[in-house]
N, CA, C and O atoms as CSV, one atom per row, in Angstrom:
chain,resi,resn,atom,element,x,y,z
A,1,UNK,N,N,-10.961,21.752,1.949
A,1,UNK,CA,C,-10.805,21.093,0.692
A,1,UNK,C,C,-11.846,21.681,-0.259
A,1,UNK,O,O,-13.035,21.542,0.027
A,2,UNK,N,N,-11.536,22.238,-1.213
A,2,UNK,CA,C,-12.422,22.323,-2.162
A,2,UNK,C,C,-11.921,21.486,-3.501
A,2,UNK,O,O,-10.832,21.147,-3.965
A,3,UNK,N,N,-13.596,21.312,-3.940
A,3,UNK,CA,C,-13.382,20.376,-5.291
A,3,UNK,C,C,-14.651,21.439,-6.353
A,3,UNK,O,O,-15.753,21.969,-6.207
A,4,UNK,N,N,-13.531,21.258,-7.474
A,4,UNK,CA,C,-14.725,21.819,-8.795
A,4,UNK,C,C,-13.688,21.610,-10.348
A,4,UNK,O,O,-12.466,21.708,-10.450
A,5,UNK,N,N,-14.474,21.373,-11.161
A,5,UNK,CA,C,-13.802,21.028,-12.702
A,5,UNK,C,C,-13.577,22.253,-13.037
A,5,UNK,O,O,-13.787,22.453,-14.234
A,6,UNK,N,N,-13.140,23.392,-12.295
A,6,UNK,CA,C,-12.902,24.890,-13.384
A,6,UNK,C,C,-11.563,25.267,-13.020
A,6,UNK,O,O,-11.355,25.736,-11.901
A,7,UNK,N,N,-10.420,25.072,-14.045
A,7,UNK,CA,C,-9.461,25.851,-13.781
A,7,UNK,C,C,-9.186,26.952,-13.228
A,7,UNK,O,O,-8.324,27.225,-12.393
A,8,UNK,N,N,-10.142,27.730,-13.849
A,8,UNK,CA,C,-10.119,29.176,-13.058
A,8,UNK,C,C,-10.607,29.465,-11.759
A,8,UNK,O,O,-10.073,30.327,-11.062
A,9,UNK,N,N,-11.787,28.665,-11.310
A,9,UNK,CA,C,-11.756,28.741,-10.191
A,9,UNK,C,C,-10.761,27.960,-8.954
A,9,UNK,O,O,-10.653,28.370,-7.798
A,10,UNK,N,N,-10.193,26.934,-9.440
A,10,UNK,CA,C,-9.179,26.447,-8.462
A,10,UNK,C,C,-8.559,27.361,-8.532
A,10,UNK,O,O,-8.325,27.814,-7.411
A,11,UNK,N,N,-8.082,27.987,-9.418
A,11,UNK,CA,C,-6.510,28.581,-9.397
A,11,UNK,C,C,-6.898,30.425,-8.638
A,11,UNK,O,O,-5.959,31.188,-8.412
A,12,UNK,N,N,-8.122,30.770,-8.404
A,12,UNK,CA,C,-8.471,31.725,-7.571
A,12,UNK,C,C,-8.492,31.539,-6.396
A,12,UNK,O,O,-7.854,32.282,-5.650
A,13,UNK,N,N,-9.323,30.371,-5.864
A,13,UNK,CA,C,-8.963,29.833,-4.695
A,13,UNK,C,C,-7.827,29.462,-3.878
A,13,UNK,O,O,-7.720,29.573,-2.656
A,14,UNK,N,N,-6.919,28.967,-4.785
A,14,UNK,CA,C,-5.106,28.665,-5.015
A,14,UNK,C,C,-4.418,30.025,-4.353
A,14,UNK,O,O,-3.594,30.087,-3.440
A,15,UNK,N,N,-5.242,31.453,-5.380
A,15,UNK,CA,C,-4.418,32.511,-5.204
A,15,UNK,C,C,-4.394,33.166,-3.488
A,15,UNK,O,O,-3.676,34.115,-3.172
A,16,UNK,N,N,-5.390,32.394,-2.449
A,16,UNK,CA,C,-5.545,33.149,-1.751
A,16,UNK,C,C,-5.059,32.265,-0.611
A,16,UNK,O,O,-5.160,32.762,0.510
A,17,UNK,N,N,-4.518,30.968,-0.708
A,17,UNK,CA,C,-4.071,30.326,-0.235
A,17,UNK,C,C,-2.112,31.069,0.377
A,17,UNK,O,O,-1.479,30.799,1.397
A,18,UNK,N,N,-1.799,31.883,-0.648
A,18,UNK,CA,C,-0.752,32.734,-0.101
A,18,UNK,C,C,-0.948,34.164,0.095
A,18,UNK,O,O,-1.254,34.988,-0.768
A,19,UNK,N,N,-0.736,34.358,1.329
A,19,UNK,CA,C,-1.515,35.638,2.283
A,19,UNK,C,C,-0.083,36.853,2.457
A,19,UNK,O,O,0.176,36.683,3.648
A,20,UNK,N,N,0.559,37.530,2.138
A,20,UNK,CA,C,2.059,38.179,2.389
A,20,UNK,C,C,2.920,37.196,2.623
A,20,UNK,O,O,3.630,37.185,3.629
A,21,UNK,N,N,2.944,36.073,1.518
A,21,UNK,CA,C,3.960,35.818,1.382
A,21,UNK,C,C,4.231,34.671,2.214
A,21,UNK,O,O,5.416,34.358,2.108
A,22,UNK,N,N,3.620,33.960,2.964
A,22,UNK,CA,C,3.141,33.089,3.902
A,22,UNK,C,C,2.560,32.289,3.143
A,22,UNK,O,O,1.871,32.785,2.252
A,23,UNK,N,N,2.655,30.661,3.260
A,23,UNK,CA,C,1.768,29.825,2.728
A,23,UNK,C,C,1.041,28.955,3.839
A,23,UNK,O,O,1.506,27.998,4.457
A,24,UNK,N,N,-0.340,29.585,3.945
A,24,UNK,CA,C,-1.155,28.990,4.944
A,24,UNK,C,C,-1.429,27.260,4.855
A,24,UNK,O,O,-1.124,26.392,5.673
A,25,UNK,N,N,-2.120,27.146,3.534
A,25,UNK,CA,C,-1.894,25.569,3.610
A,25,UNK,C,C,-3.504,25.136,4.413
A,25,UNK,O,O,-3.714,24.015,4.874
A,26,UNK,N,N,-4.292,26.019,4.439
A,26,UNK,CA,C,-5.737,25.481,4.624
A,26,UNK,C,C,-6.741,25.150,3.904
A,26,UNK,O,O,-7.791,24.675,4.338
A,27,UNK,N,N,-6.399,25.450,2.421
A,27,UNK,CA,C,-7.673,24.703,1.600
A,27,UNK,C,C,-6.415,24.013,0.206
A,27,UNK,O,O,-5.481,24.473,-0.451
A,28,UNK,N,N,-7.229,22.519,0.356
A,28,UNK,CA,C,-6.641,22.267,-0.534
A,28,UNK,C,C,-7.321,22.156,-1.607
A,28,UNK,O,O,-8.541,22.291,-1.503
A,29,UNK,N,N,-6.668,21.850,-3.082
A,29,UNK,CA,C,-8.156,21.983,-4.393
A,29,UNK,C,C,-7.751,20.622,-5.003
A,29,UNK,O,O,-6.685,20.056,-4.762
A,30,UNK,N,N,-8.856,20.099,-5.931
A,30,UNK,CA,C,-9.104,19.389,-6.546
A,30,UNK,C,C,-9.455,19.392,-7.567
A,30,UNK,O,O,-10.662,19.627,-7.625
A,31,UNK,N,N,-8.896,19.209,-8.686
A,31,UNK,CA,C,-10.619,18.962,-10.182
A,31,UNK,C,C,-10.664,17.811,-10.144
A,31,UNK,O,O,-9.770,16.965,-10.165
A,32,UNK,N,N,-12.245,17.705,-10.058
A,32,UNK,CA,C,-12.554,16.799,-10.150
A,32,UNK,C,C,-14.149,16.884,-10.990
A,32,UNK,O,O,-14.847,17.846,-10.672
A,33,UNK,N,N,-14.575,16.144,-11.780
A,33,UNK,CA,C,-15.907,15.911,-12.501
A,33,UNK,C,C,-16.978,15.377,-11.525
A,33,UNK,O,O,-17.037,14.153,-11.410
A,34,UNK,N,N,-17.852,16.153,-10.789
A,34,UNK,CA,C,-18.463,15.477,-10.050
A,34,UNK,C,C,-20.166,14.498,-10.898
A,34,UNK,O,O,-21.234,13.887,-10.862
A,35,UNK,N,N,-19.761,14.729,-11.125
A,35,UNK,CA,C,-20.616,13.770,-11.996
A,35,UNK,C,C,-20.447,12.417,-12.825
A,35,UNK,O,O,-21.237,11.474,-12.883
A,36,UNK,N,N,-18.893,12.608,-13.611
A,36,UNK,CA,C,-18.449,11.603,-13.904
A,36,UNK,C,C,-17.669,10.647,-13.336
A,36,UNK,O,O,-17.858,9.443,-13.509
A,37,UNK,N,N,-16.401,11.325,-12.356
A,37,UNK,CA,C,-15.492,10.835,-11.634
A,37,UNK,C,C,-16.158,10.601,-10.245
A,37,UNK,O,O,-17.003,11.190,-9.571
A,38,UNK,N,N,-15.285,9.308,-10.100
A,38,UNK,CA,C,-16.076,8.856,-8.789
A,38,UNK,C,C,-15.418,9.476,-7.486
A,38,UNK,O,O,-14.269,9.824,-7.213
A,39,UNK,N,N,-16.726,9.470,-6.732
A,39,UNK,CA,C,-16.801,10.054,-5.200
A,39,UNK,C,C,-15.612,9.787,-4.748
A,39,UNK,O,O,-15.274,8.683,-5.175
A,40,UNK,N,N,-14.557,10.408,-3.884
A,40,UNK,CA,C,-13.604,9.978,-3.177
A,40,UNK,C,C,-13.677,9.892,-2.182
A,40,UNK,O,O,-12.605,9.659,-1.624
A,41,UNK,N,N,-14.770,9.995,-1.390
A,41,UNK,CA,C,-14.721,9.839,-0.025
A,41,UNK,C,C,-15.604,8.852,1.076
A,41,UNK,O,O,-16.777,8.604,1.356
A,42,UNK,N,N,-14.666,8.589,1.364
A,42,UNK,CA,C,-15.703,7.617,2.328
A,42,UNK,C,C,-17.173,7.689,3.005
A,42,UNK,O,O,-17.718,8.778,3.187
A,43,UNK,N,N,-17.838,6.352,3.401
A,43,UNK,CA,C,-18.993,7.167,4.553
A,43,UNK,C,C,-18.567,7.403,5.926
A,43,UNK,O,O,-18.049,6.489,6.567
A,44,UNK,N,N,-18.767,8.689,6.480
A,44,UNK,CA,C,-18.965,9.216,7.469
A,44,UNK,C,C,-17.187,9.655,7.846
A,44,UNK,O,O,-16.692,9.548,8.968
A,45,UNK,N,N,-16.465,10.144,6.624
A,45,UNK,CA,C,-15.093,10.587,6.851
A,45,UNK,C,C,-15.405,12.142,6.241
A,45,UNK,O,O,-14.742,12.162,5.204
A,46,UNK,N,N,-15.966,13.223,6.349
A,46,UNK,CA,C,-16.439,14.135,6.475
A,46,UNK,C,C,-16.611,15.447,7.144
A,46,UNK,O,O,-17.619,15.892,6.594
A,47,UNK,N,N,-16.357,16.009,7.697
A,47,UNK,CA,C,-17.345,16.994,9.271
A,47,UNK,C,C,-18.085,17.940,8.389
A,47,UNK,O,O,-19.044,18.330,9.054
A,48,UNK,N,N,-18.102,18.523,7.157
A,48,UNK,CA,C,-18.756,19.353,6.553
A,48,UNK,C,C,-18.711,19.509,5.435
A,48,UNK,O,O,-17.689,19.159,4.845
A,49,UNK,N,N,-19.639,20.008,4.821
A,49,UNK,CA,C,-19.859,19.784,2.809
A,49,UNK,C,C,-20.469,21.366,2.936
A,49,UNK,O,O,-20.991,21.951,3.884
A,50,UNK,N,N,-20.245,21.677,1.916
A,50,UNK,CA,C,-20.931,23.051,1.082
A,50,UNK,C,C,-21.106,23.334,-0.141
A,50,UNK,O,O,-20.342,23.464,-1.098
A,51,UNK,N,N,-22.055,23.402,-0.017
A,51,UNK,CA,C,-22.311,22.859,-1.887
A,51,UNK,C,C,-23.580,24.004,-2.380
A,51,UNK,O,O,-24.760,24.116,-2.048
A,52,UNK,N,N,-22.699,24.759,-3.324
A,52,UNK,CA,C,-23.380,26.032,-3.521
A,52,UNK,C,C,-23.300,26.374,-5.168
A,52,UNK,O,O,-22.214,26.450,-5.743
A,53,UNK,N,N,-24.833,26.607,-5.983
A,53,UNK,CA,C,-24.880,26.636,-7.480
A,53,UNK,C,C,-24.469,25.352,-7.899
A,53,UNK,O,O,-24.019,25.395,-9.044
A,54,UNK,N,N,-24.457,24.303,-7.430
A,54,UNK,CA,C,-24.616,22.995,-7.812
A,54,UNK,C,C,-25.495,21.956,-7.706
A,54,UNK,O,O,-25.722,21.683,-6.527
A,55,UNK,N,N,-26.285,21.027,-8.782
A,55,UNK,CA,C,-27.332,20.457,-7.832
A,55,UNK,C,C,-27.098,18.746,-8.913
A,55,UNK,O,O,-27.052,18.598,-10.134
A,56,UNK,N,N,-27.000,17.736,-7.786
A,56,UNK,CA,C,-27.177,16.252,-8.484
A,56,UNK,C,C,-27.553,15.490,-8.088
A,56,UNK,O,O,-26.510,15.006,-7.649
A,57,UNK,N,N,-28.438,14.697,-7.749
A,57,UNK,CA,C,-29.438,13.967,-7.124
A,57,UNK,C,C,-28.344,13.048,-6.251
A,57,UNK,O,O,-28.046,13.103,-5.058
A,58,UNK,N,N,-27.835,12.119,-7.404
A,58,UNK,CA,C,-27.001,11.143,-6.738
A,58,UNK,C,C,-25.418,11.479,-6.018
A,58,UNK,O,O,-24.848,10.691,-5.263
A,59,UNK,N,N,-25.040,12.408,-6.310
A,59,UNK,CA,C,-24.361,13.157,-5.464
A,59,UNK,C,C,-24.933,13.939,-3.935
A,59,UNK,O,O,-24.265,13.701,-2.929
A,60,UNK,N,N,-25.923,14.676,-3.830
A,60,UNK,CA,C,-26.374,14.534,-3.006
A,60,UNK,C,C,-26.474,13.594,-2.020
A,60,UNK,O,O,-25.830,13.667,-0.973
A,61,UNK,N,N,-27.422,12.506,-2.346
A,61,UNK,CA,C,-26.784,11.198,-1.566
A,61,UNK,C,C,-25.667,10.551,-1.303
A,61,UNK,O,O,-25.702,9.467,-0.722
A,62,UNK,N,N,-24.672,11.049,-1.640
A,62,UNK,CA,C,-23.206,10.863,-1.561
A,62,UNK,C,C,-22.624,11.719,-0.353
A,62,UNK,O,O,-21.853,11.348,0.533
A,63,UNK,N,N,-23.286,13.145,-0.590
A,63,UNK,CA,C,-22.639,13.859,0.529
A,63,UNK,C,C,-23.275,13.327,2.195
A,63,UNK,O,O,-22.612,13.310,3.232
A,64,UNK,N,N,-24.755,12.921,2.032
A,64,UNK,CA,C,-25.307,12.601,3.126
A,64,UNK,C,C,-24.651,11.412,3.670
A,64,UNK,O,O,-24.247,11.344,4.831
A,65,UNK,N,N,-24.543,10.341,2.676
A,65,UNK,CA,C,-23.503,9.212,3.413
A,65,UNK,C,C,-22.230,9.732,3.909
A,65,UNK,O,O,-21.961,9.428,5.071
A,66,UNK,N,N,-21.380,10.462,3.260
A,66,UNK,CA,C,-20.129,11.046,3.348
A,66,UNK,C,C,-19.976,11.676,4.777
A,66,UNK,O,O,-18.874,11.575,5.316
A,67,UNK,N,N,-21.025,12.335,5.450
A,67,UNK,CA,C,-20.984,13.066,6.435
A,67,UNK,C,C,-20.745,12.121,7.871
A,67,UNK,O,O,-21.326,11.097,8.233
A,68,UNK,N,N,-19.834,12.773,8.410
A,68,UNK,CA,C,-19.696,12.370,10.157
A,68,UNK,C,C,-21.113,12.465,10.907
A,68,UNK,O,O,-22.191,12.629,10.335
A,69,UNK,N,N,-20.978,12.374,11.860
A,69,UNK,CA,C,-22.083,12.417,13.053
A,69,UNK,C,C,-21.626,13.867,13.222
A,69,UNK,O,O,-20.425,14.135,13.187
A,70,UNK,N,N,-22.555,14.801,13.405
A,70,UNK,CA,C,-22.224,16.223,13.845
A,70,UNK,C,C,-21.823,16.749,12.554
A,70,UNK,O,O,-21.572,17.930,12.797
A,71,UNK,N,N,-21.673,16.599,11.646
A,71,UNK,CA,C,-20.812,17.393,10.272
A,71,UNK,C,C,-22.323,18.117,10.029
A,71,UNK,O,O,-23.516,17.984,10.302
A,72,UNK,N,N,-21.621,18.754,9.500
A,72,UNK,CA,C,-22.879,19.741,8.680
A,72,UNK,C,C,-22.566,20.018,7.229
A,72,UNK,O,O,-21.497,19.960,6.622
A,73,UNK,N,N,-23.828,20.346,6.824
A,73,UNK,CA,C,-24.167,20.302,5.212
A,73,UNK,C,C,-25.089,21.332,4.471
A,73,UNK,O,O,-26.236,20.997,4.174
A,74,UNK,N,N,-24.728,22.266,4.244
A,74,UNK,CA,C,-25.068,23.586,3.645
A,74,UNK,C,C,-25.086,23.242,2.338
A,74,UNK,O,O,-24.276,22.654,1.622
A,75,UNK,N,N,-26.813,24.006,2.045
A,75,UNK,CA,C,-26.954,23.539,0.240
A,75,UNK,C,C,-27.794,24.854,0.005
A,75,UNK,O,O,-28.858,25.234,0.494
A,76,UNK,N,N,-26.826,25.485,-1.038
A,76,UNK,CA,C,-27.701,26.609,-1.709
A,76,UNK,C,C,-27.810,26.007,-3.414
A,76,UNK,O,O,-26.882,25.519,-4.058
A,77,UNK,N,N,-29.153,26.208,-3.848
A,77,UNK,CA,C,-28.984,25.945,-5.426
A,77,UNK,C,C,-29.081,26.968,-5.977
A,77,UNK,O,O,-29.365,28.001,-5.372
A,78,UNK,N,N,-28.863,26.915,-7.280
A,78,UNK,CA,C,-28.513,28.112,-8.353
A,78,UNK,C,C,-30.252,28.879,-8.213
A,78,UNK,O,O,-31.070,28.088,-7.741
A,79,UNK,N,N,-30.674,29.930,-8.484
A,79,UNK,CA,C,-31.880,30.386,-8.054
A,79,UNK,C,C,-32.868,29.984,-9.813
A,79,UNK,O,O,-32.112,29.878,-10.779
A,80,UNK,N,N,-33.736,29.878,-9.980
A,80,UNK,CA,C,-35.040,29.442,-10.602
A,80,UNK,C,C,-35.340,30.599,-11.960
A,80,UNK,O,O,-36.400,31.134,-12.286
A,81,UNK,N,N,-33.954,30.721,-12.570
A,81,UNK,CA,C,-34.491,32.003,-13.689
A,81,UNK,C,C,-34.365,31.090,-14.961
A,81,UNK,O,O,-33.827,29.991,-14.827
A,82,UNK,N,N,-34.775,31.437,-16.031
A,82,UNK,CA,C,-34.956,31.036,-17.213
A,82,UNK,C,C,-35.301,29.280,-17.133
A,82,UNK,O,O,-36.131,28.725,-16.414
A,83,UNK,N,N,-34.432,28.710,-18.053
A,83,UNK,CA,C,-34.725,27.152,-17.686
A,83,UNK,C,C,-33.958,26.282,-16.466
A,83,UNK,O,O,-34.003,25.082,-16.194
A,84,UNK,N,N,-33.344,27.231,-15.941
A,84,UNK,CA,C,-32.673,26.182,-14.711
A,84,UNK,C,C,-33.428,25.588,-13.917
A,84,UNK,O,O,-32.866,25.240,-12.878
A,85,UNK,N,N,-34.596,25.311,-14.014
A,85,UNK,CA,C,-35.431,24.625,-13.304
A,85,UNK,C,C,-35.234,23.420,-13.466
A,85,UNK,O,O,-35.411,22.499,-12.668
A,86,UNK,N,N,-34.667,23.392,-15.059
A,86,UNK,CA,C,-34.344,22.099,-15.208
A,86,UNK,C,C,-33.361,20.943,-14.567
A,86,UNK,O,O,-33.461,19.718,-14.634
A,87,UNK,N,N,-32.264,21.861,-13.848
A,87,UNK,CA,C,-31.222,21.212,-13.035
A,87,UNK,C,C,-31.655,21.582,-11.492
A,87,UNK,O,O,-30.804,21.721,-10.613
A,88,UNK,N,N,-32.704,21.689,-11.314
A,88,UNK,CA,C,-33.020,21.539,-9.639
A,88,UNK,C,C,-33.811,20.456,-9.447
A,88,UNK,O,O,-34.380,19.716,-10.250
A,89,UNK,N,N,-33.747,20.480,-7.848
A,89,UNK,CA,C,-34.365,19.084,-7.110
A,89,UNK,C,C,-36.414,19.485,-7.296
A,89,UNK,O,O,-37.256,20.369,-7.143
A,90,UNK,N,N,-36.240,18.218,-7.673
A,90,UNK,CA,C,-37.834,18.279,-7.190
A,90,UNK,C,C,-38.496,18.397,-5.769
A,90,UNK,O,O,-38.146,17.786,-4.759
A,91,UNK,N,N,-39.579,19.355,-5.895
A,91,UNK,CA,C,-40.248,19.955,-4.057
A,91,UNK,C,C,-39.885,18.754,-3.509
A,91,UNK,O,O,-40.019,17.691,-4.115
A,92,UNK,N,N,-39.343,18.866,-2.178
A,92,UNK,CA,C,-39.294,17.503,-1.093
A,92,UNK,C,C,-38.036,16.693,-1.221
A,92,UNK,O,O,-37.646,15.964,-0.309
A,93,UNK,N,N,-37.490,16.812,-2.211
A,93,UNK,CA,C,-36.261,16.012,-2.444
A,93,UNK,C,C,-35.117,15.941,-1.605
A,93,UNK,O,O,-34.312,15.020,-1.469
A,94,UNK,N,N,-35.176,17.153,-1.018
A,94,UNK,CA,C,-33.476,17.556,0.076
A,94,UNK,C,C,-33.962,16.916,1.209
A,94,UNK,O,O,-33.304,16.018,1.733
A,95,UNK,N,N,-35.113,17.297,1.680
A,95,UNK,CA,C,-36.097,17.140,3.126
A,95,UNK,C,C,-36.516,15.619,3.078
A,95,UNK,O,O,-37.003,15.016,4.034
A,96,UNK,N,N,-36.342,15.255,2.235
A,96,UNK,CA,C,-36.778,13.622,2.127
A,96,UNK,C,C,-35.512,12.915,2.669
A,96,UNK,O,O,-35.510,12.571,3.851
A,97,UNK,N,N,-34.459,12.681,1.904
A,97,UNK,CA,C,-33.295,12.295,1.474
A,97,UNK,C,C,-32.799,11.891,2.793
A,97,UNK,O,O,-32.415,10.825,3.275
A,98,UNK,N,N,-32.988,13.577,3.388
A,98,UNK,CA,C,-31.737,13.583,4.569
A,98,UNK,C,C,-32.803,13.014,5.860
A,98,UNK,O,O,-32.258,13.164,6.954
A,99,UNK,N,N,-33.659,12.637,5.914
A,99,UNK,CA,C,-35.312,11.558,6.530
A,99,UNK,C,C,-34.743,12.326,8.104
A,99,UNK,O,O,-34.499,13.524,8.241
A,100,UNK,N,N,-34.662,11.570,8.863
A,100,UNK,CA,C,-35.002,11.755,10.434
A,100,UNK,C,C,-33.306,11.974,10.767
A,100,UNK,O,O,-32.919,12.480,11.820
A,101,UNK,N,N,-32.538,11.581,9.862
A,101,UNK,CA,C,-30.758,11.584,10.180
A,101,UNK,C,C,-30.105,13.428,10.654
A,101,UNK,O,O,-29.080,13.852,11.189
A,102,UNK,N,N,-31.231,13.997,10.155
A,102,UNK,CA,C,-30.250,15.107,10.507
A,102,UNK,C,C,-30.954,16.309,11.267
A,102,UNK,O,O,-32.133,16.015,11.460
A,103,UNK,N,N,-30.702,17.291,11.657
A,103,UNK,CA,C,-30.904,17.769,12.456
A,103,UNK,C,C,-31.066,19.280,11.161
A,103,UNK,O,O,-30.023,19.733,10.690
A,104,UNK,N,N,-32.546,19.934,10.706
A,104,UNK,CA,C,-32.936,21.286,10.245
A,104,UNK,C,C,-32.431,21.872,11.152
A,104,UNK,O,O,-32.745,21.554,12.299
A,105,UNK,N,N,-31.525,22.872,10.925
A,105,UNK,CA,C,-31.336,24.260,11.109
A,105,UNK,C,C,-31.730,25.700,10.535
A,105,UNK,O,O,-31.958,26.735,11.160
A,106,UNK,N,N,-31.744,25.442,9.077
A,106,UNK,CA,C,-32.794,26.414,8.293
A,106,UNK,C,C,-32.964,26.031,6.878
A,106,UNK,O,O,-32.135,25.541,6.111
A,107,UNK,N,N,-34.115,26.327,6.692
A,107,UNK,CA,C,-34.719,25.970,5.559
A,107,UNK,C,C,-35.625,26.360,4.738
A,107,UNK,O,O,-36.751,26.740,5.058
A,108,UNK,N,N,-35.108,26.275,3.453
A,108,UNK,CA,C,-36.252,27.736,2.960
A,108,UNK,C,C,-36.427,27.095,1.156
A,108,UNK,O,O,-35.673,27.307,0.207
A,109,UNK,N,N,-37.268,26.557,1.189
A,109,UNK,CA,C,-37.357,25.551,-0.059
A,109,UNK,C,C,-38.672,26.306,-1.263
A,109,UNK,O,O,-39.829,26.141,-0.879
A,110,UNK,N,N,-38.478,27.139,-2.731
A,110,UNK,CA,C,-39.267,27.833,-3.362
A,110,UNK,C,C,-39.492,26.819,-4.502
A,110,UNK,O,O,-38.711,25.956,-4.903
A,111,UNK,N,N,-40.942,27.164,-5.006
A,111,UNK,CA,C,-41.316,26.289,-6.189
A,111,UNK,C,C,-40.734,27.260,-7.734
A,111,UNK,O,O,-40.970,28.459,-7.888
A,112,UNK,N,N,-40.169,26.627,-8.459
A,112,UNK,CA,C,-39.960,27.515,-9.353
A,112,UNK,C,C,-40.268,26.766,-11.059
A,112,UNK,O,O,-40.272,25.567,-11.336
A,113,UNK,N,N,-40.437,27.619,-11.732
A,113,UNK,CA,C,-40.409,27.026,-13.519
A,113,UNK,C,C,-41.946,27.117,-13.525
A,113,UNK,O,O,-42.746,27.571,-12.709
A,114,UNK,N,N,-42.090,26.495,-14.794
A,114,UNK,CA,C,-43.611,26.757,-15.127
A,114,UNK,C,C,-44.688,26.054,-14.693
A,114,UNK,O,O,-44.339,24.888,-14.508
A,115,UNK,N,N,-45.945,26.240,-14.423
A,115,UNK,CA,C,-47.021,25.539,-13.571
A,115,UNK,C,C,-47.102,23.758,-13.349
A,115,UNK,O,O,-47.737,23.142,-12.493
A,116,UNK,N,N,-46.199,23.209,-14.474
A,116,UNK,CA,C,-46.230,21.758,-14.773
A,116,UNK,C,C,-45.273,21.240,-13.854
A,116,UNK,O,O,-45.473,20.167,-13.285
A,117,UNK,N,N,-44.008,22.080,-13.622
A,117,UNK,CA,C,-42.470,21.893,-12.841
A,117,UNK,C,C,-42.714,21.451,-11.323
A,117,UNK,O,O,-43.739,21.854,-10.774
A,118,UNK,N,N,-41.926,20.739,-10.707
A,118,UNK,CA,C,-42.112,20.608,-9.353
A,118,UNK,C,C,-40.526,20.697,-9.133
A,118,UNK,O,O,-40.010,20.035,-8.233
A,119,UNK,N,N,-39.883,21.392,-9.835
A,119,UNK,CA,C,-38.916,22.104,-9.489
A,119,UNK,C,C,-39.289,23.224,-8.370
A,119,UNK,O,O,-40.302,23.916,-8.277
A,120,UNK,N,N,-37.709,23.148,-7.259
A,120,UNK,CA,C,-37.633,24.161,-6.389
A,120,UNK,C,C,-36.158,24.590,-6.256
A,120,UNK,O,O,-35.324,23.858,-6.790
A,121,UNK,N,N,-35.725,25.742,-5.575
A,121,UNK,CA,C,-34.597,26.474,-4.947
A,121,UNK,C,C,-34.545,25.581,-3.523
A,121,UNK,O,O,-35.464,25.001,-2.945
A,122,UNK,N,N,-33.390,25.670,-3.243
A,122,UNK,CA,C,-33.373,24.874,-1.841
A,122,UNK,C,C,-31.993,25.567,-0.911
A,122,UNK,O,O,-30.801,25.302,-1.066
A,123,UNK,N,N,-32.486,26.320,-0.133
A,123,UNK,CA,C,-31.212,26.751,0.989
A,123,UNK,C,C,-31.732,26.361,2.012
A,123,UNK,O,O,-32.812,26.623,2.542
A,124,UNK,N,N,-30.495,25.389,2.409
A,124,UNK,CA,C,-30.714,24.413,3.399
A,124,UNK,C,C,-29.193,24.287,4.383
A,124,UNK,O,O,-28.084,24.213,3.853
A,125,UNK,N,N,-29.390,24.283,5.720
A,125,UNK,CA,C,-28.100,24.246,7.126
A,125,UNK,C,C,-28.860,23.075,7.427
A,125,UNK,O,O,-30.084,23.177,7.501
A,126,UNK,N,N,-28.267,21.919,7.620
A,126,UNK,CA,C,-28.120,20.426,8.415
A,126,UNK,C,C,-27.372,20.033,9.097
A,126,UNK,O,O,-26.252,19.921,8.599
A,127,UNK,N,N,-27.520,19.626,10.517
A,127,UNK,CA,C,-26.481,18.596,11.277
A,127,UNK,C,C,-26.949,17.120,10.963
A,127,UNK,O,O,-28.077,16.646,11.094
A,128,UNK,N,N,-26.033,16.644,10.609
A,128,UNK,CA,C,-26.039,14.846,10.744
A,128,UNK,C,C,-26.155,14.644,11.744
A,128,UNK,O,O,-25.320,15.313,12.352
A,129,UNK,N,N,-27.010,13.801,12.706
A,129,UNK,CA,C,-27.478,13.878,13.874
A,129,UNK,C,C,-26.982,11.703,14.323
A,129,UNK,O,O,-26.306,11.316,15.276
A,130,UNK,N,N,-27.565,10.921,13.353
A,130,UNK,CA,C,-27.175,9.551,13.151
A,130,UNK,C,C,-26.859,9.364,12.110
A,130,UNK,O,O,-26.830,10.341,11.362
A,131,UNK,N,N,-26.497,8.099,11.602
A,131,UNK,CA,C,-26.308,7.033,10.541
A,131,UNK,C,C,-27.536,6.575,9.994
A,131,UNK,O,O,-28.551,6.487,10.685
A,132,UNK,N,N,-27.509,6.367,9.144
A,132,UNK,CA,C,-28.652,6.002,8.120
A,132,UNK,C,C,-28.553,4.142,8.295
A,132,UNK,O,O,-29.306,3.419,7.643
């Protein structure tokens, strides 16, 4: 399943969904506003999230409830150039969140923006390990 508000990118994703002519039928798309429109998914109806050049606090916590036992949760953020510091998590924020529930697999968390910022980059592999 993928979800994102860009026409163009659903409809790329869409394009590859037919392979010679064959319709595989393994990703389905969505637009959806993740910010405005509400979450559709349940807690713990999930097995995996990937969430890459996107970053929202309270979404975040959405995906962590969202996740199964065993699901995993891959988070790359957009990288730390000009002012995008402004839309990243503050140091500790991912590593906090997801507390004793999940299981680090890798993690690689950079401080970025100007000396005042406690903005960081965050590429992060998690297993949901329990329930919160």
């Amino acid at each position: 399943m993928c979800i994102d508000i860009n026409d163009l990118a659903l409809g790329f994703i869409n394009s590859y969904v037919h392979v010679s002519n064959i319709e595989l039928n393994l990703v389905t798309t969505f637009k959806l506003d993740l910010i405005v429109d509400q979450w559709p998914f349940k807690d713990e109806s999930i097995g995996a999230i990937i969430n890459v050049h996107f970053f929202n606090e309270e979404l975040t916590r959405k995906f962590v409830r969202s996740l199964k036992i065993g699901g995993y949760l891959l988070i790359e953020t957009i990288d730390g150039r000009g002012e995008n510091y402004l839309e990243l998590p503050q140091q500790g924020f991912i590593k906090n969140i997801l507390g004793d529930s999940f299981q680090i697999r890798f993690f690689k968390e950079k401080k970025v923006g100007p000396p005042n910022s406690n903005a960081s980059t965050v590429k992060l592999l998690a297993i949901k390990q329990k329930s919160f």
